[in-house]
Predicted model as a PDB file, atoms N, CA, C, CB and O in Angstrom, pLDDT in the B-factor column:
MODEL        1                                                                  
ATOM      1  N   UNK A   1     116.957 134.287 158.557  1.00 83.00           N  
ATOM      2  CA  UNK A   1     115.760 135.109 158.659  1.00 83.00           C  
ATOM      3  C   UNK A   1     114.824 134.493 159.680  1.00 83.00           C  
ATOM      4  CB  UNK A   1     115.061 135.251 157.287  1.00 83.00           C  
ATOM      5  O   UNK A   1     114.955 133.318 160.022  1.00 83.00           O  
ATOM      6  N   UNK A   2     113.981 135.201 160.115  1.00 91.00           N  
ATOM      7  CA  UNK A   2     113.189 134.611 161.506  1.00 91.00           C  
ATOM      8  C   UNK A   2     111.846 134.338 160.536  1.00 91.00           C  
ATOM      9  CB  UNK A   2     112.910 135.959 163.156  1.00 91.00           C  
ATOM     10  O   UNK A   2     111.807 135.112 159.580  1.00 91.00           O  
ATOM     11  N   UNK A   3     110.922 133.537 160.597  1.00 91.00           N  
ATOM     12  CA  UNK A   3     109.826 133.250 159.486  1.00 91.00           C  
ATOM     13  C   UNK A   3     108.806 134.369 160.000  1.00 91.00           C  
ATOM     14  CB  UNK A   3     109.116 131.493 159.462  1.00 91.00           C  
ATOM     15  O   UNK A   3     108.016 134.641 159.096  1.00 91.00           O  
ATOM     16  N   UNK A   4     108.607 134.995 160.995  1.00 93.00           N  
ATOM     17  CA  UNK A   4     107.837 136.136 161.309  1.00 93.00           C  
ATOM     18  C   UNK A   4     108.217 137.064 160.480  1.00 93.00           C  
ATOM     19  CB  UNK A   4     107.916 136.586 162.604  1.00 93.00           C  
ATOM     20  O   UNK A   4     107.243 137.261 159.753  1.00 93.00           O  
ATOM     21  N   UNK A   5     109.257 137.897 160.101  1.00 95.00           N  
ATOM     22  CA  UNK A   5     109.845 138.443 158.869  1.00 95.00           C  
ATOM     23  C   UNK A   5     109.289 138.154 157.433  1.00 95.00           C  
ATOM     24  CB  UNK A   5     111.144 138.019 158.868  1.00 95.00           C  
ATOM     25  O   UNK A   5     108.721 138.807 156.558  1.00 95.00           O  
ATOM     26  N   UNK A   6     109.589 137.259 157.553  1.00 96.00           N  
ATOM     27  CA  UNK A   6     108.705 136.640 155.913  1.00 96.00           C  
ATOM     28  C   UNK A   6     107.634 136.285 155.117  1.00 96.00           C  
ATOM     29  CB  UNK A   6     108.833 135.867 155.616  1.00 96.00           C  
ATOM     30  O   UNK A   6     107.527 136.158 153.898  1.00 96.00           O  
ATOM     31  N   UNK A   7     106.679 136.115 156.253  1.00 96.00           N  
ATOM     32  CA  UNK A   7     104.948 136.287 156.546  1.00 96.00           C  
ATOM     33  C   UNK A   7     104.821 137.775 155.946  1.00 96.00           C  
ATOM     34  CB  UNK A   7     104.347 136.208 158.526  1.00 96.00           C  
ATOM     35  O   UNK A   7     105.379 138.819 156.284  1.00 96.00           O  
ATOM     36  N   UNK A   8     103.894 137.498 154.940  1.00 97.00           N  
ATOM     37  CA  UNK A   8     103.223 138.207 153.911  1.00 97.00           C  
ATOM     38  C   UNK A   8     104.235 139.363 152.916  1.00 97.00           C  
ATOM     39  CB  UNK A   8     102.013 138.981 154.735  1.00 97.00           C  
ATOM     40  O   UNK A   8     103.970 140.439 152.381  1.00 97.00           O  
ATOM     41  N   UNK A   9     105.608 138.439 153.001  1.00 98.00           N  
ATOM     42  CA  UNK A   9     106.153 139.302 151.570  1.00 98.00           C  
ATOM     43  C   UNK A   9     105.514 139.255 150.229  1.00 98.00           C  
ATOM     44  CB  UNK A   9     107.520 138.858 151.175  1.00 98.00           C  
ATOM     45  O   UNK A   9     104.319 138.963 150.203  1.00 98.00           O  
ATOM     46  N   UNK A  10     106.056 139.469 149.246  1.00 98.00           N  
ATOM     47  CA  UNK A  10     105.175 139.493 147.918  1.00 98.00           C  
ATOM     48  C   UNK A  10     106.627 138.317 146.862  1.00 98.00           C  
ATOM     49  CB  UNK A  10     104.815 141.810 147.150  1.00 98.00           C  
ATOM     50  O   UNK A  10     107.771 138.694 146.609  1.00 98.00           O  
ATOM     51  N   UNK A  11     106.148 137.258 146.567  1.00 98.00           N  
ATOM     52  CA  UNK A  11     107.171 136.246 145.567  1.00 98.00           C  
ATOM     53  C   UNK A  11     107.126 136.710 144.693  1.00 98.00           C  
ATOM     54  CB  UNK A  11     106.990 134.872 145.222  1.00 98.00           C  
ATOM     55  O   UNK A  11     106.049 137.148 144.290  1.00 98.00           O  
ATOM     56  N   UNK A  12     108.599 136.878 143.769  1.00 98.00           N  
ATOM     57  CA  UNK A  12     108.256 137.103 142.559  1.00 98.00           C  
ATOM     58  C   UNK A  12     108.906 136.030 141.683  1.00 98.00           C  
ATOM     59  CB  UNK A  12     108.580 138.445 142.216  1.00 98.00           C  
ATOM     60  O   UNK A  12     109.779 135.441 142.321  1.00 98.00           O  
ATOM     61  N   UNK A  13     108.787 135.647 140.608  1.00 96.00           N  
ATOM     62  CA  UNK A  13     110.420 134.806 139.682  1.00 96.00           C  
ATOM     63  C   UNK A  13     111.320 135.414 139.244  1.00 96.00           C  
ATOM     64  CB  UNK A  13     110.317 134.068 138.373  1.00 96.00           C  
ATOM     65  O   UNK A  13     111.175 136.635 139.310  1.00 96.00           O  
ATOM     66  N   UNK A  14     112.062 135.123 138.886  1.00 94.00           N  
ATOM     67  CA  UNK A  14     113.554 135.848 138.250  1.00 94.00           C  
ATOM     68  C   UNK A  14     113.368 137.037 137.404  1.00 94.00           C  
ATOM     69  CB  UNK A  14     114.419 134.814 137.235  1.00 94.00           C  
ATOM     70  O   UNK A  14     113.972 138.093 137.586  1.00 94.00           O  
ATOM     71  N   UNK A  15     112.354 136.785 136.306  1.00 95.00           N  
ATOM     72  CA  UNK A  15     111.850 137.951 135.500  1.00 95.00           C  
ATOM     73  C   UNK A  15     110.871 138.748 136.323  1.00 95.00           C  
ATOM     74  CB  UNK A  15     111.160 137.481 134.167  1.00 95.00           C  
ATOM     75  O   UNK A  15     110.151 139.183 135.424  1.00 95.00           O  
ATOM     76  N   UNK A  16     110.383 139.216 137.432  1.00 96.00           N  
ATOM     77  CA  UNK A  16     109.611 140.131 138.188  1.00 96.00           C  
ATOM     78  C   UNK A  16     108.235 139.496 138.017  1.00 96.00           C  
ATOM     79  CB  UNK A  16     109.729 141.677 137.690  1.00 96.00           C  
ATOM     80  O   UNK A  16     107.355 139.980 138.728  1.00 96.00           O  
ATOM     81  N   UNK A  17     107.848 138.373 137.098  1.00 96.00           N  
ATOM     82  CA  UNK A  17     106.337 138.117 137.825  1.00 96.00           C  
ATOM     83  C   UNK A  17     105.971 137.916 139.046  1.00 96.00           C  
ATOM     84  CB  UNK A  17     105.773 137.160 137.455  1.00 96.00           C  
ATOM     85  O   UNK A  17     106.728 137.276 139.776  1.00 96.00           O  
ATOM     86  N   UNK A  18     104.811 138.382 139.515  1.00 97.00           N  
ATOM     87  CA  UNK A  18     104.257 138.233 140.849  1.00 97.00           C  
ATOM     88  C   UNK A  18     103.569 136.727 140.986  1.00 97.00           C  
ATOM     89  CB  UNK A  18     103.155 139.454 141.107  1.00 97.00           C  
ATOM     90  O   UNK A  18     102.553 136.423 140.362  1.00 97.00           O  
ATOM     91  N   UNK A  19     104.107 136.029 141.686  1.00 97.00           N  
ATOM     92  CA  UNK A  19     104.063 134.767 141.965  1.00 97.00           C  
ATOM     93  C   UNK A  19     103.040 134.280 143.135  1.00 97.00           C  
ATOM     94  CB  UNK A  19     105.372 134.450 142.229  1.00 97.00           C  
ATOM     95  O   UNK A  19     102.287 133.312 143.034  1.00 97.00           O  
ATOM     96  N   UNK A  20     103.169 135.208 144.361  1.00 97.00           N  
ATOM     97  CA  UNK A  20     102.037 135.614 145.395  1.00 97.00           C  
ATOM     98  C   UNK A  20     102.711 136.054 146.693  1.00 97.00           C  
ATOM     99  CB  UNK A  20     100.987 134.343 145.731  1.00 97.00           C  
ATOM    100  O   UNK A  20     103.703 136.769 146.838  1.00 97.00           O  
ATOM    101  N   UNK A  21     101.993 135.499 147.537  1.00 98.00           N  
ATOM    102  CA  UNK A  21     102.496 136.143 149.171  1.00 98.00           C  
ATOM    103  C   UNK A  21     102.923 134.512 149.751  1.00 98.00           C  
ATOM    104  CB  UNK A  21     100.780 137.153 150.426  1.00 98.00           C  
ATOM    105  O   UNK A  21     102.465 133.421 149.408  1.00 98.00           O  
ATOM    106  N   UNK A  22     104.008 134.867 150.779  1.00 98.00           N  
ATOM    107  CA  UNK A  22     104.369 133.723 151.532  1.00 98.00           C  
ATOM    108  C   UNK A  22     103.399 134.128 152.684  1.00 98.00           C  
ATOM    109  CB  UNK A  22     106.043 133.522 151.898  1.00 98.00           C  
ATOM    110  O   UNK A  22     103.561 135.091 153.433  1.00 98.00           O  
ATOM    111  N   UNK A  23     102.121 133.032 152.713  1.00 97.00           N  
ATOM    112  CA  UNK A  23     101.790 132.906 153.795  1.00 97.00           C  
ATOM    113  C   UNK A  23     101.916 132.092 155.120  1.00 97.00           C  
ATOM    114  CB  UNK A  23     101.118 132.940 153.526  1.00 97.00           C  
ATOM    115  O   UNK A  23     101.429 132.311 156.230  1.00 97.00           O  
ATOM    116  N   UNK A  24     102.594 131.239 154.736  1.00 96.00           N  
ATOM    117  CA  UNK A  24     103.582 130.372 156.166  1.00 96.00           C  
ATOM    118  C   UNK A  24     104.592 129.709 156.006  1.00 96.00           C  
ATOM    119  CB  UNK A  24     102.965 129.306 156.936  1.00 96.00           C  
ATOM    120  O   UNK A  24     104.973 129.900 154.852  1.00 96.00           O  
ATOM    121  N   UNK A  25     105.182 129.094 156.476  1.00 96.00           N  
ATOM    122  CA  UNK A  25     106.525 128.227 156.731  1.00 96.00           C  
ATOM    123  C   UNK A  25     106.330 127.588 157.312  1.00 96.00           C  
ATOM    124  CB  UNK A  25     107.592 128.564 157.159  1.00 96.00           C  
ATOM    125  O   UNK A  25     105.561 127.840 158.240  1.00 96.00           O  
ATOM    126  N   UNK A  26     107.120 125.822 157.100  1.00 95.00           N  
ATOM    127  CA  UNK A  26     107.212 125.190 157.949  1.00 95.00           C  
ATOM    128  C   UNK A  26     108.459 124.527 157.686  1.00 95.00           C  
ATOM    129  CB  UNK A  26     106.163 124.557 158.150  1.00 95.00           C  
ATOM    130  O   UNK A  26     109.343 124.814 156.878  1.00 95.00           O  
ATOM    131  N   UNK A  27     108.374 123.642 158.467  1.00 95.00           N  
ATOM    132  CA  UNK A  27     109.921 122.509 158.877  1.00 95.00           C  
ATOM    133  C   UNK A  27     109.765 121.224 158.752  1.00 95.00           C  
ATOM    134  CB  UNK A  27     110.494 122.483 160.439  1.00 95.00           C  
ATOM    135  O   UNK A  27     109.376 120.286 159.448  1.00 95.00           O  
ATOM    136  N   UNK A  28     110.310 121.471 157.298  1.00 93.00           N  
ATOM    137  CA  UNK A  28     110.564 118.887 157.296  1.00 93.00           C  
ATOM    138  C   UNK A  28     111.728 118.896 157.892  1.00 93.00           C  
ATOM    139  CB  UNK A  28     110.977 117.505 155.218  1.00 93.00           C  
ATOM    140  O   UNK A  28     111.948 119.908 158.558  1.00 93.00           O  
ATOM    141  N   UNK A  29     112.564 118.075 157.870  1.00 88.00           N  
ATOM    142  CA  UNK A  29     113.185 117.122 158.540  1.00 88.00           C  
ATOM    143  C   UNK A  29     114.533 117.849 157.235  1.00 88.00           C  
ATOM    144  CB  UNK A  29     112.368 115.190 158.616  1.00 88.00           C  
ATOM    145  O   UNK A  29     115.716 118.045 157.512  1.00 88.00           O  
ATOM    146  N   UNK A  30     113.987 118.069 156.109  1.00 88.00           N  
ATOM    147  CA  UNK A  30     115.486 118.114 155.629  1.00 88.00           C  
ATOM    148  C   UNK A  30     115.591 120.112 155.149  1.00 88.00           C  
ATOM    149  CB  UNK A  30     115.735 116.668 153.874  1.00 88.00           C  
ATOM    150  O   UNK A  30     116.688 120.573 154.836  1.00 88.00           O  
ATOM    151  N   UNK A  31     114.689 120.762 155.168  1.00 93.00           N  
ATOM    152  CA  UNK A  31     114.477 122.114 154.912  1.00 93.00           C  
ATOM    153  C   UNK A  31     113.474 122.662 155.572  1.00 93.00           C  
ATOM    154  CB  UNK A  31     114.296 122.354 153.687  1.00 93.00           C  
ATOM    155  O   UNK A  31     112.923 121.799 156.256  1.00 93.00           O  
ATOM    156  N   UNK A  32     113.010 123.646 155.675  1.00 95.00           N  
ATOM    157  CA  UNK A  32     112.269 124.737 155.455  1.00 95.00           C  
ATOM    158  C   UNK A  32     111.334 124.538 154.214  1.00 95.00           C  
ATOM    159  CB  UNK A  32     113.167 125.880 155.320  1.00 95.00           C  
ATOM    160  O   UNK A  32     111.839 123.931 153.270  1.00 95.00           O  
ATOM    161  N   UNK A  33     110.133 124.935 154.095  1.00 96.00           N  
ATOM    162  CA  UNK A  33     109.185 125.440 153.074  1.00 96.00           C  
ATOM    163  C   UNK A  33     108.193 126.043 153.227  1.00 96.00           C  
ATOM    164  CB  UNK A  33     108.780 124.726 152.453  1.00 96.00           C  
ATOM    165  O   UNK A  33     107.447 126.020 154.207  1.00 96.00           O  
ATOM    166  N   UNK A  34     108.036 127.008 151.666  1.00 96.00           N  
ATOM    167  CA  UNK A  34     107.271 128.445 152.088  1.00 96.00           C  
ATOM    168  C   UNK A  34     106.175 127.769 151.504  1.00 96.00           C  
ATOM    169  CB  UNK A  34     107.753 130.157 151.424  1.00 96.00           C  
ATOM    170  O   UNK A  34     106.415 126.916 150.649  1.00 96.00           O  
ATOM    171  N   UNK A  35     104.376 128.151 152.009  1.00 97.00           N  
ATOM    172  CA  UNK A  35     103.616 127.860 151.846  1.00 97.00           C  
ATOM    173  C   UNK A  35     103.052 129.473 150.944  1.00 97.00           C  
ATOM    174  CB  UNK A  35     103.184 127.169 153.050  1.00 97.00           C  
ATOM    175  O   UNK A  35     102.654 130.469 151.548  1.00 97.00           O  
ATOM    176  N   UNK A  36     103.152 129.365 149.545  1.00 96.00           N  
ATOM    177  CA  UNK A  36     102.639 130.868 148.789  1.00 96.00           C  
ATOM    178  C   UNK A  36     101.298 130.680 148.315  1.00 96.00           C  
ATOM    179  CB  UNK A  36     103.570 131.374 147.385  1.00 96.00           C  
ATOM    180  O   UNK A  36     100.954 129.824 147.500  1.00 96.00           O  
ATOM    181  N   UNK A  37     100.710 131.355 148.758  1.00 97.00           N  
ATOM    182  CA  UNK A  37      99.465 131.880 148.036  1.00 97.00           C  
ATOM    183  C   UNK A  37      99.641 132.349 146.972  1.00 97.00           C  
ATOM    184  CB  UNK A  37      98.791 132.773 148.596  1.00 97.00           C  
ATOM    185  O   UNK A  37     100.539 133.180 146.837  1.00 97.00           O  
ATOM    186  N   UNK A  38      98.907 131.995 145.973  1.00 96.00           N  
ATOM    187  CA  UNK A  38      99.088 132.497 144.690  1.00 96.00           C  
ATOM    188  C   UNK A  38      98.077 133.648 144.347  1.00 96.00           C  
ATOM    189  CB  UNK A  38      98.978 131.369 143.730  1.00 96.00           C  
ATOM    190  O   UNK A  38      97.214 134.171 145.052  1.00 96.00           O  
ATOM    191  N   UNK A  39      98.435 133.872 143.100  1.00 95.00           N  
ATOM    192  CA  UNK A  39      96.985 135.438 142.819  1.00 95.00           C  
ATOM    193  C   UNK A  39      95.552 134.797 142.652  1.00 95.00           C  
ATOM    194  CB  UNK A  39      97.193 136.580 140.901  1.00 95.00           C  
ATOM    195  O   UNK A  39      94.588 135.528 142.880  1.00 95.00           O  
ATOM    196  N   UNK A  40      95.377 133.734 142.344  1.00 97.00           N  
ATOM    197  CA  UNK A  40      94.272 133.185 141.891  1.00 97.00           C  
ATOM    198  C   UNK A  40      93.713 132.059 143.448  1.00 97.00           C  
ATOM    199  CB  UNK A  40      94.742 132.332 140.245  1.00 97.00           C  
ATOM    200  O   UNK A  40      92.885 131.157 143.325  1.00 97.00           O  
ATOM    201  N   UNK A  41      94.279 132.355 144.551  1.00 96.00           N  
ATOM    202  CA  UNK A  41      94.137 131.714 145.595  1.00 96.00           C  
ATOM    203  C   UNK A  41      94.681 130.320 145.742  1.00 96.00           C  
ATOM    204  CB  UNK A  41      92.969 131.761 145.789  1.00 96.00           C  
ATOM    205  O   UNK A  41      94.213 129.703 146.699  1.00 96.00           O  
ATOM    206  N   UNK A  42      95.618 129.653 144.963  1.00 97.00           N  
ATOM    207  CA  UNK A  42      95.981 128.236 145.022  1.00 97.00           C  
ATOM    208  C   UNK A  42      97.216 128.353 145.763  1.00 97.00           C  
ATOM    209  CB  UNK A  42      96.135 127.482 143.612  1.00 97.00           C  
ATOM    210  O   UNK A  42      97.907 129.371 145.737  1.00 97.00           O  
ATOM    211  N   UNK A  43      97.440 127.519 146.292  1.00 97.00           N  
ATOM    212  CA  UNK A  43      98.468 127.123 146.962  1.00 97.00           C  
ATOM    213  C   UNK A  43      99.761 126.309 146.386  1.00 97.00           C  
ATOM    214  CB  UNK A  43      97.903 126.489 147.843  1.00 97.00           C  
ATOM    215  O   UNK A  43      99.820 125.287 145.703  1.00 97.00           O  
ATOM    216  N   UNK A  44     100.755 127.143 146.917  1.00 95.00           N  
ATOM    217  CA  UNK A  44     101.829 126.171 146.294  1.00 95.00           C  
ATOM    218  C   UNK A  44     103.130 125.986 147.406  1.00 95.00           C  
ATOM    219  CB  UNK A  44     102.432 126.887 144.720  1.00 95.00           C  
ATOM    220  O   UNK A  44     103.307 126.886 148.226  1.00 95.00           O  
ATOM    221  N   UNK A  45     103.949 124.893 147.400  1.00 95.00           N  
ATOM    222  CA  UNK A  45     104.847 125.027 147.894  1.00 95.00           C  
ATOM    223  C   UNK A  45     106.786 124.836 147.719  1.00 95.00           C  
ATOM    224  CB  UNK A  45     104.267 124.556 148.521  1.00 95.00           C  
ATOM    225  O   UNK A  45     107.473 123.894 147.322  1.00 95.00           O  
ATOM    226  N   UNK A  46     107.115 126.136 148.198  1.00 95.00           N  
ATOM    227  CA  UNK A  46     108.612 126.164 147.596  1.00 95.00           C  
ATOM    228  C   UNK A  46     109.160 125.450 148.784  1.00 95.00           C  
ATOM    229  CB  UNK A  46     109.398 127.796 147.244  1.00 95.00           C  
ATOM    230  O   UNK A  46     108.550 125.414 149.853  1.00 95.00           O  
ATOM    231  N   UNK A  47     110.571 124.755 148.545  1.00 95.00           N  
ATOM    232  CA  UNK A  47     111.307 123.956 149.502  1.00 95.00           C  
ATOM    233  C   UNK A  47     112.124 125.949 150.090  1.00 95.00           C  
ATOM    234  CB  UNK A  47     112.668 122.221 148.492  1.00 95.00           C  
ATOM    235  O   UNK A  47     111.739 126.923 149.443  1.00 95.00           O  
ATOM    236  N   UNK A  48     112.852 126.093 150.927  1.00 95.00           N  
ATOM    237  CA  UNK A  48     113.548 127.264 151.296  1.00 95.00           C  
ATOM    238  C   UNK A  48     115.123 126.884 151.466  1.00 95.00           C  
ATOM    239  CB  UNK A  48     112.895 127.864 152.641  1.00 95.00           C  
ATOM    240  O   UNK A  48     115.845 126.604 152.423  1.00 95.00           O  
ATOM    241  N   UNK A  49     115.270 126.997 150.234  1.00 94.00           N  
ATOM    242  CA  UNK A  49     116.856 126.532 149.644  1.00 94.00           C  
ATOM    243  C   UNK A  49     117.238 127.811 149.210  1.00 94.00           C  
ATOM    244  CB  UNK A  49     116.992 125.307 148.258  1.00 94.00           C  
ATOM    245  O   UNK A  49     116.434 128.681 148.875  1.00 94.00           O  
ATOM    246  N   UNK A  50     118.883 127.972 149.215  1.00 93.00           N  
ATOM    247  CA  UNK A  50     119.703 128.585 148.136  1.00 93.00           C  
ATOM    248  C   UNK A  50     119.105 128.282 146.539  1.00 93.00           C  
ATOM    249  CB  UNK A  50     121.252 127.958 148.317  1.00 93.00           C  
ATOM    250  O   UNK A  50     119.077 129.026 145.559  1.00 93.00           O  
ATOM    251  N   UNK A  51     118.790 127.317 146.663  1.00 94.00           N  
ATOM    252  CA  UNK A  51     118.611 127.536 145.192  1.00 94.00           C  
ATOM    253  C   UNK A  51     117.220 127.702 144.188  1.00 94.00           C  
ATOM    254  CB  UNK A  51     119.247 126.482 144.740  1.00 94.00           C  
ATOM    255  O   UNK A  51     116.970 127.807 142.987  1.00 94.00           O  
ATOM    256  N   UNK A  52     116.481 127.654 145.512  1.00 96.00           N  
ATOM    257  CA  UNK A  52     115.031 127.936 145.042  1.00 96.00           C  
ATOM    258  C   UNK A  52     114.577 129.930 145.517  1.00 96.00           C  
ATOM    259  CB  UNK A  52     113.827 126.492 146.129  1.00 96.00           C  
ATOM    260  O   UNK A  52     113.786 130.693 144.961  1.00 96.00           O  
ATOM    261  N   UNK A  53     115.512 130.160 146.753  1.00 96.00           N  
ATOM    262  CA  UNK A  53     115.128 131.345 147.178  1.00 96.00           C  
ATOM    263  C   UNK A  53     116.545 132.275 146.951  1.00 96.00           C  
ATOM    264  CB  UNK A  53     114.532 131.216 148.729  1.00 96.00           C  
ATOM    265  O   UNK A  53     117.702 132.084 147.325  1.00 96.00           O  
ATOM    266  N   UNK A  54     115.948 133.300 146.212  1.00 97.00           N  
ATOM    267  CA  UNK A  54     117.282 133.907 145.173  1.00 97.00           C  
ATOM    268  C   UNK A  54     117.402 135.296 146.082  1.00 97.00           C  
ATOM    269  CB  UNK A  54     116.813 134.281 143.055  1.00 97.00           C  
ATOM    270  O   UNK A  54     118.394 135.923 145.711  1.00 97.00           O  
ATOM    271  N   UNK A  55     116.851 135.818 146.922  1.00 97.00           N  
ATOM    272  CA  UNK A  55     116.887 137.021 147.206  1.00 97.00           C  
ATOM    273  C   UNK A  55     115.862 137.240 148.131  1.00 97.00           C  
ATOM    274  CB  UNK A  55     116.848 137.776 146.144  1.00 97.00           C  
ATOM    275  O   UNK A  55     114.742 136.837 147.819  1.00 97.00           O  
ATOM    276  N   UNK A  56     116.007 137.756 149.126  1.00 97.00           N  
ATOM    277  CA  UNK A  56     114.998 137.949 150.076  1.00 97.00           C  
ATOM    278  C   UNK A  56     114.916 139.817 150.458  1.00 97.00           C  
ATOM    279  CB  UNK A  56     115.462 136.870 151.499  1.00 97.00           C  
ATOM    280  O   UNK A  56     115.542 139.562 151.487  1.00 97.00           O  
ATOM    281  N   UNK A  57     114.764 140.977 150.517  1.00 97.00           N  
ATOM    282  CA  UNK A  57     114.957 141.748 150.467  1.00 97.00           C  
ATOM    283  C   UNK A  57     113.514 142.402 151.603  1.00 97.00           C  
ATOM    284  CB  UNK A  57     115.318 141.918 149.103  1.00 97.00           C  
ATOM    285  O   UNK A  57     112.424 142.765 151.158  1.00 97.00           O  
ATOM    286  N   UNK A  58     113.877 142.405 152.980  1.00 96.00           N  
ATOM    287  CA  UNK A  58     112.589 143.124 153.935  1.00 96.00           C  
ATOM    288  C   UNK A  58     112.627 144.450 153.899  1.00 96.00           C  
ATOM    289  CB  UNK A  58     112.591 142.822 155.508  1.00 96.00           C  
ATOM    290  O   UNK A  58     111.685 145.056 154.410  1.00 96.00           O  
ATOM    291  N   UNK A  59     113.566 145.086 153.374  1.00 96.00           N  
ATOM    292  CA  UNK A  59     113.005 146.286 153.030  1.00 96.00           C  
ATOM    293  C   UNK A  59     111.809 147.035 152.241  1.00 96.00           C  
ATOM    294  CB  UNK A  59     113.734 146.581 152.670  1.00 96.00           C  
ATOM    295  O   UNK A  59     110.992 147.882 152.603  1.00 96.00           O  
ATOM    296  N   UNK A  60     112.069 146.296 150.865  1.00 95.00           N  
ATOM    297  CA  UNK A  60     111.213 146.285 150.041  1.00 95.00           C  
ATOM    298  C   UNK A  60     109.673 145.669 149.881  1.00 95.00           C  
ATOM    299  CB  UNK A  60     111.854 145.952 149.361  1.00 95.00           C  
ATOM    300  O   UNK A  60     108.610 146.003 149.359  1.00 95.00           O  
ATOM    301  N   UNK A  61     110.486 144.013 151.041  1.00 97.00           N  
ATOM    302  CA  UNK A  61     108.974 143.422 151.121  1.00 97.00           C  
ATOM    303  C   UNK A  61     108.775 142.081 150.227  1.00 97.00           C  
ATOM    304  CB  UNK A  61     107.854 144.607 150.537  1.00 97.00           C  
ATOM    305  O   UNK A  61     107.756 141.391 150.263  1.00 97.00           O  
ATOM    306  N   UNK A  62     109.881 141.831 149.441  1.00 97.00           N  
ATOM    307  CA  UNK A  62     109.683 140.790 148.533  1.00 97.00           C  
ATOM    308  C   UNK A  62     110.666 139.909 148.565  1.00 97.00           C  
ATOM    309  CB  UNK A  62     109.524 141.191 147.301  1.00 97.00           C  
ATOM    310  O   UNK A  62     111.800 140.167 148.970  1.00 97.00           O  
ATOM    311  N   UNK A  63     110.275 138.796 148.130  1.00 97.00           N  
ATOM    312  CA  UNK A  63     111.211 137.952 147.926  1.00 97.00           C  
ATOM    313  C   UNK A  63     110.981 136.787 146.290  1.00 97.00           C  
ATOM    314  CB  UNK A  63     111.202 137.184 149.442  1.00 97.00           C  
ATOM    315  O   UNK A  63     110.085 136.060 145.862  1.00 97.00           O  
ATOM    316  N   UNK A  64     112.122 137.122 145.919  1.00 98.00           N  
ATOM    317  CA  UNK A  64     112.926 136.512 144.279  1.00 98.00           C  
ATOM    318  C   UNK A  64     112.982 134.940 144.309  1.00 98.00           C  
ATOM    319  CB  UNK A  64     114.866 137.083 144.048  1.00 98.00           C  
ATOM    320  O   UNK A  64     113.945 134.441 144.892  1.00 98.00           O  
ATOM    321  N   UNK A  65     112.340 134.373 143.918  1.00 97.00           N  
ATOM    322  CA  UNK A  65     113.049 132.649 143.542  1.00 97.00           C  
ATOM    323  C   UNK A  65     112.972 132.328 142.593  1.00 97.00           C  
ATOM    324  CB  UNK A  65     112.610 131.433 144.053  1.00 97.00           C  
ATOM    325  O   UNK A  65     112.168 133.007 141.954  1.00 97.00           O  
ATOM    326  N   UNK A  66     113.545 131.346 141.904  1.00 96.00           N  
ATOM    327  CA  UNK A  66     113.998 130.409 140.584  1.00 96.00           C  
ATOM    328  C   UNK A  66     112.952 129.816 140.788  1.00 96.00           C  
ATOM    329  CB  UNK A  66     115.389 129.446 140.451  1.00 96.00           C  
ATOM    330  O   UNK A  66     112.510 129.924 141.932  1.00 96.00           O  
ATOM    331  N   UNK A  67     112.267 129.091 139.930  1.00 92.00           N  
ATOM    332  CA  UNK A  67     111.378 127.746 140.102  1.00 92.00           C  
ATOM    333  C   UNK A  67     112.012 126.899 139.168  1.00 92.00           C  
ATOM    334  CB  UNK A  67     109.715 127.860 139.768  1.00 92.00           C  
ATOM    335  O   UNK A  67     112.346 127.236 138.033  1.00 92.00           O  
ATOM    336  N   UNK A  68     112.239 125.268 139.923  1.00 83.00           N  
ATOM    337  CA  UNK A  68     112.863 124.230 138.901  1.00 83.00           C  
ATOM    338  C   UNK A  68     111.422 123.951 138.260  1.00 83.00           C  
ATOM    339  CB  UNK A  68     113.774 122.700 139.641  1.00 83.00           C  
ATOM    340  O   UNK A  68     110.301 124.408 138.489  1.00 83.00           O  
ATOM    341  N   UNK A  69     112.050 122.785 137.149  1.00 80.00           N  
ATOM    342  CA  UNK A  69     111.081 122.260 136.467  1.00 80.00           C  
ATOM    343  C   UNK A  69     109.895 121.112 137.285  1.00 80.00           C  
ATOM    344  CB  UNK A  69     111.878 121.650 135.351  1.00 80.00           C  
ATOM    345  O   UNK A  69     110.092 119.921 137.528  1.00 80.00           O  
ATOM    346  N   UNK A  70     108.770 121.857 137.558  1.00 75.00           N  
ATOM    347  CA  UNK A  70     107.614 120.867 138.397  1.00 75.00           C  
ATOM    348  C   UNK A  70     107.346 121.474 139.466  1.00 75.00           C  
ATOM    349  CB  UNK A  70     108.016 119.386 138.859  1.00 75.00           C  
ATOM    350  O   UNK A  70     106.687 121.049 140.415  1.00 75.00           O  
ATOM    351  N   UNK A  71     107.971 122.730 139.312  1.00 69.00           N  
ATOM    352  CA  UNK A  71     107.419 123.908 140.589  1.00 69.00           C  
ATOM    353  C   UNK A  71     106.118 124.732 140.033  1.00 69.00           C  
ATOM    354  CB  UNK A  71     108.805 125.278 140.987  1.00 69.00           C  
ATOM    355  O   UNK A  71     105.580 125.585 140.738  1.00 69.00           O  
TER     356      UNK A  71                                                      
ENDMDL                                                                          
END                                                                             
């Protein structure tokens, strides 16, 4: 996916809660990570793994992830 694409989808978790918007991306050294705004304005950040990012869907606009334990 190109990260211009992914700028301002809507996160949700596995069960459809709304989690927030990916408002940026960046690049460590060993992944990708999405910088989400949450509903309440806090910030959080997912690594951009298979196993954290379950579904990405630009049609719709959203994108699905798992959260491990301490996400």
């Amino acid at each position: 996916f190109y990260w211009d694409d992914l700028h301002g989808l809507e996160v949700f978790d596995e069960t459809g809660t709304l989690l927030g918007v990916v408002e940026e991306l960046f690049a460590t050294g060993a992944n990708d990570v999405i910088t989400l705004r949450e509903p309440d304005g806090s910030e959080r950040l997912l690594p951009f793994t298979g196993e954290v990012v379950r579904r990405v869907d630009l049609d719709n606009g959203s994108l699905v992830v798992r959260l491990m334990p301490g996400m």
